[in-house]
MDAnalysis code that builds the backbone (N, CA, C; Angstrom):
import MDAnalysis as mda
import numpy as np

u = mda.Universe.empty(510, n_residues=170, atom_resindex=np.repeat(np.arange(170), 3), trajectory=True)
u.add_TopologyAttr("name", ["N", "CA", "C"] * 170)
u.add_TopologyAttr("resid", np.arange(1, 171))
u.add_TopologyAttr("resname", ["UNK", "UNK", "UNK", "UNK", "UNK", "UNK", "UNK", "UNK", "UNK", "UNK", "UNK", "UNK", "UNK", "UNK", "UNK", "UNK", "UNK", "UNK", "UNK", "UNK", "UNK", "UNK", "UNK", "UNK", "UNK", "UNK", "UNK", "UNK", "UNK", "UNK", "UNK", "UNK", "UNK", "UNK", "UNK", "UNK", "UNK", "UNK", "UNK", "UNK", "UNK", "UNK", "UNK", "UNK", "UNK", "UNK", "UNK", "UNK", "UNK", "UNK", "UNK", "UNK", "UNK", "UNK", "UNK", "UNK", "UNK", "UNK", "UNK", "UNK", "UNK", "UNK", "UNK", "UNK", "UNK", "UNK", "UNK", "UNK", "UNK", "UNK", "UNK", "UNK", "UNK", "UNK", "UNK", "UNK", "UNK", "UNK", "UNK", "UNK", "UNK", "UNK", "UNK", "UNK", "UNK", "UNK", "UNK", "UNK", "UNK", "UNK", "UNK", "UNK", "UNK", "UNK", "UNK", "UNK", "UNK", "UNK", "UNK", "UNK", "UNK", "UNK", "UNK", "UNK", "UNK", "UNK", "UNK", "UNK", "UNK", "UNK", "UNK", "UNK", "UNK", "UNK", "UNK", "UNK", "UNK", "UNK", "UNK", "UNK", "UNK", "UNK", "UNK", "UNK", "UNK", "UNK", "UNK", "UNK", "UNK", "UNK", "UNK", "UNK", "UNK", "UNK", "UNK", "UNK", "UNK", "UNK", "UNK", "UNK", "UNK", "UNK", "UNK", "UNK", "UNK", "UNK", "UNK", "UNK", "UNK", "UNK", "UNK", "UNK", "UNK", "UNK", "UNK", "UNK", "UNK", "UNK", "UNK", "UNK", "UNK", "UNK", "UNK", "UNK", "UNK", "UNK", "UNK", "UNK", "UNK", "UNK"])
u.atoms.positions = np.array([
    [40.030, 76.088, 38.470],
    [40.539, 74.805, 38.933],
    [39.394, 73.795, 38.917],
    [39.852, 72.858, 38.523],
    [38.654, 71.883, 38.637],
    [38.558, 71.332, 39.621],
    [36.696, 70.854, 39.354],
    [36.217, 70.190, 41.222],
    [37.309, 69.055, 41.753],
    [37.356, 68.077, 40.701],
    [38.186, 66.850, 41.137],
    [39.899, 67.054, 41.875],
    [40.141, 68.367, 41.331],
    [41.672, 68.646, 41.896],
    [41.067, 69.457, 43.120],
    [40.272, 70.115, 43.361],
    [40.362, 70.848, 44.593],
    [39.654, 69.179, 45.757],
    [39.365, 68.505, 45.103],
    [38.963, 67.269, 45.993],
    [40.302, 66.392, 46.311],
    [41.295, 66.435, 45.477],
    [42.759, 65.843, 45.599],
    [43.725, 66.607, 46.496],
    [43.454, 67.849, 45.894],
    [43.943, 68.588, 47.774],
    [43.075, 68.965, 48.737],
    [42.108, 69.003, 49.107],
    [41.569, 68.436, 50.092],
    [42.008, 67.332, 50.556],
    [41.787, 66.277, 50.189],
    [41.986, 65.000, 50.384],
    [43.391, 65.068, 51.299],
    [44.105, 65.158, 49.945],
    [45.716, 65.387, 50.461],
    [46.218, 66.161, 52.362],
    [45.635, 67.212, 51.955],
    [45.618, 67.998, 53.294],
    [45.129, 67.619, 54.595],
    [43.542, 66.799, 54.124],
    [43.144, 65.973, 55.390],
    [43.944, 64.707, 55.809],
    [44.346, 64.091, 54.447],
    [46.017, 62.876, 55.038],
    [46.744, 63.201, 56.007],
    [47.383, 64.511, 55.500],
    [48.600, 65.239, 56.722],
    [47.934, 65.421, 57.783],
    [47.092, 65.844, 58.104],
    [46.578, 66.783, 59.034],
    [45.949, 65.224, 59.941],
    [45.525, 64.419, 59.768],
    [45.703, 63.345, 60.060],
    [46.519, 62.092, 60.823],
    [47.878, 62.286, 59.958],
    [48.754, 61.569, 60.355],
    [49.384, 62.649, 61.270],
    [49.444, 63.611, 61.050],
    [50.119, 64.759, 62.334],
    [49.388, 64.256, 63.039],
    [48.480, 64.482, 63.600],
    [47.243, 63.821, 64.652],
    [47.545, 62.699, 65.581],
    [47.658, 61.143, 64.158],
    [47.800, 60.606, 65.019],
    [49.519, 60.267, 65.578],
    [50.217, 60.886, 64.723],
    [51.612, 60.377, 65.483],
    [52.236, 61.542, 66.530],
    [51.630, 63.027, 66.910],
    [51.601, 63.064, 68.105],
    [50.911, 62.613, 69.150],
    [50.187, 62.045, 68.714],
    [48.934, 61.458, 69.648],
    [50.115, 60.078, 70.297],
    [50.040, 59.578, 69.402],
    [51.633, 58.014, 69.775],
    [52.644, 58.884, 70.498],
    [53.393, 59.579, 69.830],
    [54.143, 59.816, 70.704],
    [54.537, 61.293, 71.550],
    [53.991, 62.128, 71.598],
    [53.863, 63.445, 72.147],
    [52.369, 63.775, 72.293],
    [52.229, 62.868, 73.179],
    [50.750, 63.470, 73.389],
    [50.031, 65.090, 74.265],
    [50.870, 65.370, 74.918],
    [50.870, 66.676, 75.522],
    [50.836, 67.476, 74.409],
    [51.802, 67.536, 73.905],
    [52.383, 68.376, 72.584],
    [50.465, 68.677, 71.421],
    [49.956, 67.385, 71.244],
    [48.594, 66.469, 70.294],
    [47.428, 68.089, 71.405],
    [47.490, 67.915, 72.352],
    [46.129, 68.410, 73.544],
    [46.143, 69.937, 73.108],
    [48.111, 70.240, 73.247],
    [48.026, 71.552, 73.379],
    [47.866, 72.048, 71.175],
    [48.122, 71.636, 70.543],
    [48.013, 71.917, 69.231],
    [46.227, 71.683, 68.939],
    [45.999, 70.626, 69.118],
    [44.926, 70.382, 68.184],
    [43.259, 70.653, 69.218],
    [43.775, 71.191, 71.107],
    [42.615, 71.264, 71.921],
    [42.028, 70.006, 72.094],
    [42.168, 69.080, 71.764],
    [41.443, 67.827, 72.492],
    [42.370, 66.426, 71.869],
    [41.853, 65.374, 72.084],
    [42.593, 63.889, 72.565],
    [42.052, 62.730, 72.787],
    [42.002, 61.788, 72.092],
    [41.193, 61.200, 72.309],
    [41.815, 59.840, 73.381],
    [41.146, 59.104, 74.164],
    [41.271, 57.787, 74.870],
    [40.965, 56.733, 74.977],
    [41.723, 55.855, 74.962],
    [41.510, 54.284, 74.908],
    [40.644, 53.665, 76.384],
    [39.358, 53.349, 76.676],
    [39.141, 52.818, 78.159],
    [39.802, 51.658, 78.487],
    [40.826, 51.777, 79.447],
    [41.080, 50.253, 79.426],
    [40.813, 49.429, 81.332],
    [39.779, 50.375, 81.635],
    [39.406, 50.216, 82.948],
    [37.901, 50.106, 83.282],
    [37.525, 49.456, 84.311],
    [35.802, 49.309, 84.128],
    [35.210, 50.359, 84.905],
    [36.331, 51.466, 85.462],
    [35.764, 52.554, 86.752],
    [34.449, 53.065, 86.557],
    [34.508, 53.420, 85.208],
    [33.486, 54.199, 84.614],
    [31.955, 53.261, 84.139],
    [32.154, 52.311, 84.123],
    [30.878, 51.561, 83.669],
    [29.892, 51.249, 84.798],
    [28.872, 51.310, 83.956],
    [28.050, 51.337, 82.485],
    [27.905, 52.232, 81.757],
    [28.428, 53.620, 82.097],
    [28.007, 54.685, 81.328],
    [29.639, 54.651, 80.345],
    [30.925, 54.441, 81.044],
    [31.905, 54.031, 79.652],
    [32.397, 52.698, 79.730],
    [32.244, 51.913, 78.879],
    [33.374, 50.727, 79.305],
    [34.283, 50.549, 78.623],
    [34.814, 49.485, 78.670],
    [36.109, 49.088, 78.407],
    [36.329, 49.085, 76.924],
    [37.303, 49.691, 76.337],
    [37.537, 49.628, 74.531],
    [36.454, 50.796, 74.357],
    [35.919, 50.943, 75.359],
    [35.030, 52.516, 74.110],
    [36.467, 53.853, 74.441],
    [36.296, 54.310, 72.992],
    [37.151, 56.178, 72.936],
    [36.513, 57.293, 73.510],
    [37.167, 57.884, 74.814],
    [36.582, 59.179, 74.854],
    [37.540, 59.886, 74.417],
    [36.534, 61.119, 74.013],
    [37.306, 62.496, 72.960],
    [37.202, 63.580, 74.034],
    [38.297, 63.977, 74.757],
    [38.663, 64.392, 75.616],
    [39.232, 66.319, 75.378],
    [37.710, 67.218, 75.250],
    [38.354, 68.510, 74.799],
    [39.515, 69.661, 75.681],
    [40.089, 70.445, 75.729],
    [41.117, 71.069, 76.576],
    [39.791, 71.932, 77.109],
    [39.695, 72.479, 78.300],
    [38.916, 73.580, 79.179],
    [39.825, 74.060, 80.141],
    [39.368, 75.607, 80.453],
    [39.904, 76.098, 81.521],
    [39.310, 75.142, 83.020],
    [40.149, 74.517, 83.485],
    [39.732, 74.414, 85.056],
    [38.369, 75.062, 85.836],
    [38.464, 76.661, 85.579],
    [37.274, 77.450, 85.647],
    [35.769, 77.127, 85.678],
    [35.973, 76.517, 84.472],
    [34.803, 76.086, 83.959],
    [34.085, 75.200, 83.593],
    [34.717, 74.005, 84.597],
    [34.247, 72.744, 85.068],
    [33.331, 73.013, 85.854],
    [32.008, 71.886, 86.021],
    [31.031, 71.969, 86.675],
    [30.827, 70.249, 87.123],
    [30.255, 69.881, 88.947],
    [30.358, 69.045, 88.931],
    [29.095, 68.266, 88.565],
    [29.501, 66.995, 88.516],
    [28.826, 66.431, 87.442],
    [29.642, 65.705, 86.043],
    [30.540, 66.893, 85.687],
    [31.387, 66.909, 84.093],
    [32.132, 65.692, 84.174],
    [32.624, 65.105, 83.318],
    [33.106, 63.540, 83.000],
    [34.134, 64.380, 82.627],
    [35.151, 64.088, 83.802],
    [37.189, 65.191, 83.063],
    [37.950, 63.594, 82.577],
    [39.018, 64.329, 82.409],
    [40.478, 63.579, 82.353],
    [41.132, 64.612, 83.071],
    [42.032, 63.416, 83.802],
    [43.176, 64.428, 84.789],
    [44.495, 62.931, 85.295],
    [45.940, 63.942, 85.027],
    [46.518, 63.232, 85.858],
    [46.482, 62.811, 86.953],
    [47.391, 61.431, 87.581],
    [47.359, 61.207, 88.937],
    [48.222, 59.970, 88.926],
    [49.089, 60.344, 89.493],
    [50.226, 59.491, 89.652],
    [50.725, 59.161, 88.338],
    [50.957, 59.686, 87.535],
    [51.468, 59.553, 85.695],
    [50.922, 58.901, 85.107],
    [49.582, 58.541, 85.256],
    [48.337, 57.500, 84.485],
    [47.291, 58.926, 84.275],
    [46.720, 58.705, 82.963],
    [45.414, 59.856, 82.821],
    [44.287, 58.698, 83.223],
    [43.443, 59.389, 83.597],
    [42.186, 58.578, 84.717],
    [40.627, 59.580, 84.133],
    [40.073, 58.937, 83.571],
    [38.651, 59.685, 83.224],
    [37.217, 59.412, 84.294],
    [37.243, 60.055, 85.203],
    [36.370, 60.458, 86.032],
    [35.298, 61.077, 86.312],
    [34.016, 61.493, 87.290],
    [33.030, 62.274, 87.326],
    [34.029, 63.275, 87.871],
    [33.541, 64.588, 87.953],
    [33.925, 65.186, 88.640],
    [32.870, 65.514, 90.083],
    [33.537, 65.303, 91.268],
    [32.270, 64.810, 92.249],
    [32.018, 66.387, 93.537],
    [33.190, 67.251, 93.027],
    [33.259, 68.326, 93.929],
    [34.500, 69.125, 93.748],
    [34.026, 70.807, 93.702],
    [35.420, 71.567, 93.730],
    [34.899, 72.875, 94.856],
    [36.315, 73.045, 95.696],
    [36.380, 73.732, 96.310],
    [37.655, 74.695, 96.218],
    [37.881, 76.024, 96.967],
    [38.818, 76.829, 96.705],
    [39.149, 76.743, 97.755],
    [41.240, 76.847, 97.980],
    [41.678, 76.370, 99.251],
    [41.892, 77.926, 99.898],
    [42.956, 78.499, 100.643],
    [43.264, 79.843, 101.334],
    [43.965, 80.266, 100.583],
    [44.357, 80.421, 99.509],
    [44.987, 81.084, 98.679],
    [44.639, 81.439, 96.807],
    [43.077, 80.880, 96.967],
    [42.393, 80.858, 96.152],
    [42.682, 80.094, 95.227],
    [43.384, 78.995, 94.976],
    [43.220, 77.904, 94.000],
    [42.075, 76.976, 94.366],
    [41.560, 75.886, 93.315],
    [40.724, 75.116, 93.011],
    [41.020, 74.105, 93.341],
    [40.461, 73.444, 94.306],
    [40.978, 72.055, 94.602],
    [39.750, 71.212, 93.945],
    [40.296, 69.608, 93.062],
    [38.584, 69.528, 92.421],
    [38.956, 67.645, 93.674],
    [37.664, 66.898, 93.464],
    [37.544, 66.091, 93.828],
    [36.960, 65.239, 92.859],
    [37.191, 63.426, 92.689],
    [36.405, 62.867, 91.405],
    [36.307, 62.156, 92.747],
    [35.104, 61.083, 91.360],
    [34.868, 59.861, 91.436],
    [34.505, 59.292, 90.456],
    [34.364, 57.245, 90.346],
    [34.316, 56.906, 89.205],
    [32.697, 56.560, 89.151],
    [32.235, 55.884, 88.238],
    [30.758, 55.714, 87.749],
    [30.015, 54.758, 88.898],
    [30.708, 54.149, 89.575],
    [30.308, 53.022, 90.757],
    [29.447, 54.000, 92.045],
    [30.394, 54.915, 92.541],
    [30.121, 55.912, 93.289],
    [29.353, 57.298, 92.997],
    [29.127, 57.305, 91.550],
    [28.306, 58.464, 91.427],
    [26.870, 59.155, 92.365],
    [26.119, 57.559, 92.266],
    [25.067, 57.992, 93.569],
    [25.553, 58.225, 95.140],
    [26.587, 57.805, 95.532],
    [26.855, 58.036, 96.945],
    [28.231, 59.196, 97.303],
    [28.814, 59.224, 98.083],
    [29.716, 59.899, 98.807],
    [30.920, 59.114, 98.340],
    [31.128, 57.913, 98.010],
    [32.457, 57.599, 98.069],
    [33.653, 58.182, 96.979],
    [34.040, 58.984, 96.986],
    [35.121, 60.156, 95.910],
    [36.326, 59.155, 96.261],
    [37.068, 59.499, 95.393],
    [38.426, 59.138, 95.242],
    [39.577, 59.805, 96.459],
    [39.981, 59.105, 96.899],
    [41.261, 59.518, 97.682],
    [41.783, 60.717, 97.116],
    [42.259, 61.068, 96.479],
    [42.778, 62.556, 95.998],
    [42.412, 63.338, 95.612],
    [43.003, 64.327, 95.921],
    [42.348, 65.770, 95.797],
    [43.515, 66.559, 94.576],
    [42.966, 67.253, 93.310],
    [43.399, 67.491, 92.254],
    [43.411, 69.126, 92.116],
    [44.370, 69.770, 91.774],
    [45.044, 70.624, 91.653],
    [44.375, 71.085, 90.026],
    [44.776, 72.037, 89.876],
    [44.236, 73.097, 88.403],
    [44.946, 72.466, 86.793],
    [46.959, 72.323, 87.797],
    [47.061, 71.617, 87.053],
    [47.029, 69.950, 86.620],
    [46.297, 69.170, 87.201],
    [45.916, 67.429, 86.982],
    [44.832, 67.434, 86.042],
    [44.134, 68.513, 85.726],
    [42.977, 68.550, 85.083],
    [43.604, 68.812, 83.591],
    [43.209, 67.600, 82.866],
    [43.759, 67.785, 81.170],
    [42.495, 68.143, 80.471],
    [41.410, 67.873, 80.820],
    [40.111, 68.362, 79.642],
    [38.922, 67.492, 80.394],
    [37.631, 67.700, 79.946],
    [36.486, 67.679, 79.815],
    [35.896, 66.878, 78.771],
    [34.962, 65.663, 78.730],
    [34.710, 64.538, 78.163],
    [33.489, 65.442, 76.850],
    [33.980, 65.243, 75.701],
    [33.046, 65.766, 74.652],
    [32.145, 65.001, 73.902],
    [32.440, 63.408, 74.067],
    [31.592, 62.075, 73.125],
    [32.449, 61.261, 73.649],
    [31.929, 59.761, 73.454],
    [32.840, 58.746, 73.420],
    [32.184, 57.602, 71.908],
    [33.262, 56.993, 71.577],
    [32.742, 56.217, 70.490],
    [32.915, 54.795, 71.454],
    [31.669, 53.971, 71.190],
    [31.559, 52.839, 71.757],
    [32.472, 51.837, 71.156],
    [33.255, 50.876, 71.940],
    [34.112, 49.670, 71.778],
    [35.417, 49.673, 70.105],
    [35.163, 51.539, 69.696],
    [36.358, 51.145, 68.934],
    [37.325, 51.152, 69.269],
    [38.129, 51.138, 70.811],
    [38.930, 51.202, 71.244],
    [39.379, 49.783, 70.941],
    [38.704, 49.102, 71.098],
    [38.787, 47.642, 71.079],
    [39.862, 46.781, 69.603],
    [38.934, 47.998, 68.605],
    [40.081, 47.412, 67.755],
    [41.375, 47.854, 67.676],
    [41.722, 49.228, 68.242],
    [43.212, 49.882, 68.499],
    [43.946, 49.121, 69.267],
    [43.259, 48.411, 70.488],
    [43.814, 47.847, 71.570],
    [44.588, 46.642, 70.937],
    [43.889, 45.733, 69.829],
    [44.419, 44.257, 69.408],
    [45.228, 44.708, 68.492],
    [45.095, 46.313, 66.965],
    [46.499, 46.399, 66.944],
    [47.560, 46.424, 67.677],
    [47.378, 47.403, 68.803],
    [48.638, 47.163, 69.390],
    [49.495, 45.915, 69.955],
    [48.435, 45.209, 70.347],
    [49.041, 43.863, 70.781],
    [50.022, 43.165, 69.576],
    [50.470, 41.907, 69.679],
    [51.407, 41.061, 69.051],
    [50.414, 40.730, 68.085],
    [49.771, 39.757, 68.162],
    [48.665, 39.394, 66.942],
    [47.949, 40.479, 66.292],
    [47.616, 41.280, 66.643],
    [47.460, 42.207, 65.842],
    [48.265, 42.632, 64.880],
    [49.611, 43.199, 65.364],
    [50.552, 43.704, 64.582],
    [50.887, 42.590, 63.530],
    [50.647, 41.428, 64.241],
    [50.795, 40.050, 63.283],
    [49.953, 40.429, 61.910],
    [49.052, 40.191, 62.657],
    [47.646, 40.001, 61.639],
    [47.673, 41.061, 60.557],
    [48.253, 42.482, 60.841],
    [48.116, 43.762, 60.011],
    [48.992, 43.686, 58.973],
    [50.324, 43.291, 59.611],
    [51.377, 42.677, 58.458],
    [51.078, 41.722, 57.407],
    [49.934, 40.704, 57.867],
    [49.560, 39.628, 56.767],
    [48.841, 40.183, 55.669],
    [47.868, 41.405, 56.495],
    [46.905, 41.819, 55.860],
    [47.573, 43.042, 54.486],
    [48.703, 43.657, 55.041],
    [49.501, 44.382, 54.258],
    [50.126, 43.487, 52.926],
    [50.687, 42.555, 53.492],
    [51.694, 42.196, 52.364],
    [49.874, 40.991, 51.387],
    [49.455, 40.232, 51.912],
    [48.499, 39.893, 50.894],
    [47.808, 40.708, 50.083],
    [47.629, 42.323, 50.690],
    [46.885, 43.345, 49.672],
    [48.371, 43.843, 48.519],
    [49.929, 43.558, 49.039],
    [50.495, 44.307, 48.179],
    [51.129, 42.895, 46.914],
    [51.164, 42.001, 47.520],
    [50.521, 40.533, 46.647],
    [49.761, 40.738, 45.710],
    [48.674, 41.200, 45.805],
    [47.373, 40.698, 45.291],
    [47.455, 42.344, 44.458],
    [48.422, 42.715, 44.607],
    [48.232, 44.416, 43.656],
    [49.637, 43.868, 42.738],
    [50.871, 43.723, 43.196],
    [51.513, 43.288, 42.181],
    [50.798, 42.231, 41.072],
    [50.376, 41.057, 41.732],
    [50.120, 40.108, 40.616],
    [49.210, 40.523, 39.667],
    [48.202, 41.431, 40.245],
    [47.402, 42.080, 39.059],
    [47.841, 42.875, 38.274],
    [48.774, 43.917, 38.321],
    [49.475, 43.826, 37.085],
    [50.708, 43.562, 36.399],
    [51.256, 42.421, 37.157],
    [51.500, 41.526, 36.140],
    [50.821, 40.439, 35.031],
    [49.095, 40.250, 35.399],
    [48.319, 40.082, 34.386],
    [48.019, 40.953, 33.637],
    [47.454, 42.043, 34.138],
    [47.217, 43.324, 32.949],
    [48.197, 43.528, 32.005],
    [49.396, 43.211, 32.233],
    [50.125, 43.752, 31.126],
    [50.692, 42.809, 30.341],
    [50.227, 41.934, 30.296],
    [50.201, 40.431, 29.823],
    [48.983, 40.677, 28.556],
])
């Protein structure tokens, strides 16, 4: 087989594997955590800054509960919003589950933790990288002008591909 076709499926395969990605990620994201082990996130809160801010992606891997240590930067539900936090303390209650405790980047040097106390299951994963402020550009697709702007940008590239060959074949 030649190099260039095993580079066309490659290619090909990383497309799918891709768009699977991101359209459970849109819309089945539970479904995205438990298939592919991690997830990535949009910041759209300043809790975490200076160490994350706003529009940067964290890549959010799946871990056992277990094997959190505090200190670790999680994601965990709480109240049906995912919330990326320190993790500031875990303790085991009388029946031997894990109760964990956060806080956000403001409070890291002091005592002040978050009002709630998190269960084995609120804990979705453990912070693996974050990419700085490309959230930023996901965020303005989603908005109205964005979606505006992407549409202009679509149909002038499929413009500008028809009319060229209708010169070429001229």
């Amino acid at each position: 087989m030649k190099r260039t076709t095993i580079f066309r499926y490659a290619f090909l395969v990383f497309n799918i594997v891709f768009v699977l990605f991101i359209g459970l990620n849109l819309y089945f994201p539970e479904k995205a955590m438990d298939i592919f082990k991690f997830r990535p996130f949009i910041i759209v809160s300043d809790s975490m800054s200076p160490v994350i801010e706003i529009g940067d992606i964290v890549v959010i891997r799946q871990v056992d509960p277990k094997d959190l240590e505090v200190g670790d930067i999680i994601s965990f539900n709480w109240d049906n919003r995912n919330i990326i936090h320190y993790l500031a303390d875990i303790k085991e209650d009388d029946q031997g589950n894990l109760i964990f405790r956060s806080k956000n980047a403001q409070a890291k040097l002091s005592s002040d933790w978050d009002y709630w106390s998190l269960e084995e299951e609120n804990i979705k994963g453990k912070s693996l990288f974050k990419i700085p402020k490309l959230g930023l550009l996901a965020m303005f697709l989603r908005s109205i002008q964005g979606m505006f702007a992407l549409i202009v940008i679509v149909t002038v590239f499929l413009i500008r591909k028809m009319v060229t060959k209708y010169y070429e074949k001229k």
